[in-house]
C-alpha positions as CSV (number, residue, x, y, z in Angstrom):
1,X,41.7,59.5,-12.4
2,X,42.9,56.1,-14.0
3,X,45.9,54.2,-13.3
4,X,47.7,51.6,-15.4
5,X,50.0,49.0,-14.3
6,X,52.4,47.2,-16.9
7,X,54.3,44.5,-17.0
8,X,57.8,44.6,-18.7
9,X,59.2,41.3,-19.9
10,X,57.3,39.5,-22.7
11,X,54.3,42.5,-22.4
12,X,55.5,45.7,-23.6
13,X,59.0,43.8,-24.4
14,X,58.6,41.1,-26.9
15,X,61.4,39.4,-25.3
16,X,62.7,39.1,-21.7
17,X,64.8,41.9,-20.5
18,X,66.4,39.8,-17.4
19,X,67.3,36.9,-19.9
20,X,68.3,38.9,-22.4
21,X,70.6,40.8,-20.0
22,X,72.6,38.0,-18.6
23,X,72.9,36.4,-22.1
24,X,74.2,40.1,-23.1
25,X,76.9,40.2,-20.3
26,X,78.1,36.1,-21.2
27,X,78.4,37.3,-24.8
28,X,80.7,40.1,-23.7
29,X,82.8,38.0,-21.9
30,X,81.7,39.1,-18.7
31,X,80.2,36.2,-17.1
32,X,81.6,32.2,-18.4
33,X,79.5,30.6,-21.0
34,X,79.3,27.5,-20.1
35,X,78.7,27.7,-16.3
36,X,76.0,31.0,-16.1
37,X,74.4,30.6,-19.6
38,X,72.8,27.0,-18.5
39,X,72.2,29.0,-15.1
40,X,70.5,31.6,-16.6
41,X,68.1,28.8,-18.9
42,X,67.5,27.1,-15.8
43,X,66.0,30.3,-14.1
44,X,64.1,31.1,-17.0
45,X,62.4,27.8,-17.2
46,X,61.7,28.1,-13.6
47,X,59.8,31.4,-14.0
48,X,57.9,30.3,-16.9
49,X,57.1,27.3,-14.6
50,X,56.2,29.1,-11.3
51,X,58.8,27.6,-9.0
52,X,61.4,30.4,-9.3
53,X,63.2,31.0,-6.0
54,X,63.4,35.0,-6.4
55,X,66.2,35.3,-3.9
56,X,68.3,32.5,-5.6
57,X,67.9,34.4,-8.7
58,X,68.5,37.4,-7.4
59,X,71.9,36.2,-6.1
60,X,72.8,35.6,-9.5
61,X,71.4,38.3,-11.3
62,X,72.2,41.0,-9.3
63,X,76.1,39.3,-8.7
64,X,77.8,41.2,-11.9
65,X,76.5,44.2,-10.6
66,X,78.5,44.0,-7.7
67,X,81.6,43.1,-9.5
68,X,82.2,46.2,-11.8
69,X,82.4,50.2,-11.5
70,X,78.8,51.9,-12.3
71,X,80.5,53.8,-15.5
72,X,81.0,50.5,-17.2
73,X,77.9,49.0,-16.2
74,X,76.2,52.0,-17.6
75,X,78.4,51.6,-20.9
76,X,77.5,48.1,-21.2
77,X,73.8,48.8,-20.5
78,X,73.6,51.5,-23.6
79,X,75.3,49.1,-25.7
80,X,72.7,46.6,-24.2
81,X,70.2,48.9,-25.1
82,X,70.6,49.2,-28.8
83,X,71.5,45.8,-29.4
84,X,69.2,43.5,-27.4
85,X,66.1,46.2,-26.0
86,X,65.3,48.0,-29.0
87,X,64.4,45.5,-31.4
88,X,62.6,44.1,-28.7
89,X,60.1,47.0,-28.6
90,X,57.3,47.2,-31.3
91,X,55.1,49.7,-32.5
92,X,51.5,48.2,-30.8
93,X,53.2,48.9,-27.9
94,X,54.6,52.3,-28.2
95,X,50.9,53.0,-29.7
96,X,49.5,51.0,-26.5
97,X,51.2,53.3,-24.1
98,X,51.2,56.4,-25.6
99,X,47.1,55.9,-25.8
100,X,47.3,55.7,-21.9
101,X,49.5,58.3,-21.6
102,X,47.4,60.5,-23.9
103,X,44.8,59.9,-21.7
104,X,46.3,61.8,-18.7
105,X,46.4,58.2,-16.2
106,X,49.0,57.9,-13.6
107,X,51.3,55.1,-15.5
108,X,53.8,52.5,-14.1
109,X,56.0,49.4,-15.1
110,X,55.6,47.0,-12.8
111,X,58.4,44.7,-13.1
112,X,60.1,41.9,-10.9
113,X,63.5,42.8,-13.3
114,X,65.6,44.7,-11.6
115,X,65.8,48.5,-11.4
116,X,69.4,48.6,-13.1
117,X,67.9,47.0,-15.8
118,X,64.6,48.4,-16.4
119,X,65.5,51.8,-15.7
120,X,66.0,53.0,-19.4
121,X,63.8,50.8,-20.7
122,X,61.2,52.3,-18.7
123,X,62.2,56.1,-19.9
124,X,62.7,54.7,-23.6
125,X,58.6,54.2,-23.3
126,X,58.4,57.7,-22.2
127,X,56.6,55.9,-18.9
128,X,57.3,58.3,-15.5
129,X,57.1,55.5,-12.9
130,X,59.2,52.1,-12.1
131,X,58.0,49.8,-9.7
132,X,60.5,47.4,-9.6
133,X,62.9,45.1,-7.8
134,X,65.8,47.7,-5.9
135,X,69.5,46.5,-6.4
136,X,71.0,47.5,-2.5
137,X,73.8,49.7,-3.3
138,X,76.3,51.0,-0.2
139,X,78.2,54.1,-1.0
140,X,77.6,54.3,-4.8
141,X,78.0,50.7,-5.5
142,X,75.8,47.6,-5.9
143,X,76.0,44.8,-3.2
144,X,75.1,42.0,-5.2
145,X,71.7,41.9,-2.8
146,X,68.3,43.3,-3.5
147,X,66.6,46.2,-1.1
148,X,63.6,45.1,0.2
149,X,61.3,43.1,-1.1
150,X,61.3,41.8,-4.7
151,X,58.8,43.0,-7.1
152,X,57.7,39.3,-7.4
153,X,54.5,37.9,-7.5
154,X,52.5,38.8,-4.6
155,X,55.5,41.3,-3.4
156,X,54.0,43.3,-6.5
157,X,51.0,44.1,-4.3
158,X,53.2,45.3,-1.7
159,X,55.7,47.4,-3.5
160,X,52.7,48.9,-5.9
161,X,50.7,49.9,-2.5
162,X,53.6,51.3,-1.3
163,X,54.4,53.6,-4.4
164,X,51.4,54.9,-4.0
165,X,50.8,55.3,-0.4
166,X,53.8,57.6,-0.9
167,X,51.9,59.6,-3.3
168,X,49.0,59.9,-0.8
169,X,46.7,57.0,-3.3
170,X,45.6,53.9,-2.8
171,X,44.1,51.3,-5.0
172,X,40.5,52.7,-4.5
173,X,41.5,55.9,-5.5
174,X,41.1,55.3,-9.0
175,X,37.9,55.1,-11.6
176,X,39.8,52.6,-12.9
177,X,42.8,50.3,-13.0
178,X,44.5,48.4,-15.5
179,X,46.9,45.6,-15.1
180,X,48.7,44.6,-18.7
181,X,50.7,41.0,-18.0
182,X,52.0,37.6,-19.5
183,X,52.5,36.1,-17.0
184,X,50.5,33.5,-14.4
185,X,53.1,35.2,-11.6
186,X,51.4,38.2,-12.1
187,X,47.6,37.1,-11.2
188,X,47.8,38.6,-7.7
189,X,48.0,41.9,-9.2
190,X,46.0,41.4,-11.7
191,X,42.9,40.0,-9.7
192,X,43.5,43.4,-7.7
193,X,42.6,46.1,-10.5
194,X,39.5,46.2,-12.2
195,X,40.6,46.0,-15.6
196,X,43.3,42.7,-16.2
197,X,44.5,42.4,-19.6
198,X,46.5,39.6,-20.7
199,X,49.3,40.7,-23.1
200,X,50.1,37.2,-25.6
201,X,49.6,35.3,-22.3
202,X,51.3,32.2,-21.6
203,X,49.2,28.7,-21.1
204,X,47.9,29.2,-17.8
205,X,47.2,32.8,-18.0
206,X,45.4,32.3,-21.3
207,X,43.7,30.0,-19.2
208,X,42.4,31.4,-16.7
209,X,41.9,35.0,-18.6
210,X,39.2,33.0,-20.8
211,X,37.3,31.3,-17.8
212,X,37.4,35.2,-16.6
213,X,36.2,37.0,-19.6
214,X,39.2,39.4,-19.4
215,X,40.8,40.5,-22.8
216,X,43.6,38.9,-24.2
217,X,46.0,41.1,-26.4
218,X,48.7,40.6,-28.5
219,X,51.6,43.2,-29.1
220,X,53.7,41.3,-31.6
């Protein structure tokens, strides 16, 4: 048995879902322009740059969850969907994960974006498994906090381990293990499976990919 590992934003999405989310919600109106739109840039910049504090972005992320009824969040997120998601996915890869999935592998998106969010994107791919970042919810309704820990750099490890400890697998359980990313937050993972592929990688994950010798992909 095989098992492949994807990441979500700027890999199988050409485009950032988290971004793209908040930047959905300010141009509804539902979060100020000119206060959370240069937040949300800021946070970006900091991913791209490795210094993101995942719990300070989490606080803001997660925030507008907290703040509206789960029917309109899950109006705003099909709206969401069709508008900012969809043209975000192209065909190399729907092609790239249907292959896999073809191929009988246990498949995951493994994503530091929250659950909310990544949800149906996840099942638009037709992929069975999210490991992702858990919005706390008490009795039907976000907090505004995350569960556990954050599907965020090394804290993939963790949260991929324990997805499938609870299917009985570990890592060594498989022939062979692929890792799809963009990302130089995601080379914990990837230095874990035995098949990293960089997915239109940025600077330093080109980088180090090269001096490597693992493929680098595009899927735009």
């Amino acid at each position: 048995m095989n098992l492949v590992l994807f990441d979500l934003d700027n890999t199988l999405l050409a485009g950032d879902s988290d971004f793209a989310w908040a930047q959905f919600l300010i141009g509804k109106g539902v979060l100020d322009r000119e206060v959370q739109e240069a937040k949300n840039i800021l946070f970006y910049e900091q991913y791209k740059a490795g210094t993101l504090d995942i719990f300070e972005f989490l606080d803001f992320q997660l925030a507008p969850l907290a703040r509206h009824p789960r029917a309109e969040l899950d109006a705003w997120h099909r709206e969401f969907m069709e508008r900012s998601v969809r043209p975000m996915i192209t065909a190399k890869a729907r092609a790239l994960v249907q292959e896999h999935l073809d191929s009988d592998a246990l498949i995951a998106v493994v994503t530091a974006t929250n659950a909310f969010v990544t949800g149906p994107i996840v099942r638009e791919f037709g992929i069975p498994h999210l490991v992702a970042t858990i919005p706390a919810q008490e009795g039907g309704a976000f907090t505004g906090k995350p569960r556990g820990l954050p599907a965020f750099k090394a804290g993939k490890i963790e949260r991929v381990d324990a997805w499938l400890e609870s299917l009985g697998l570990h890592l060594g359980s498989f022939d062979r293990s692929w890792f799809y990313s963009d990302s130089h937050n995601d080379l914990p993972l990837m230095q874990r499976v035995s098949n990293p592929v960089a997915v239109d990688p940025d600077d330093t994950l080109r980088t180090h990919a090269q001096a490597q010798g693992w493929p680098v992909i595009s899927l735009r």
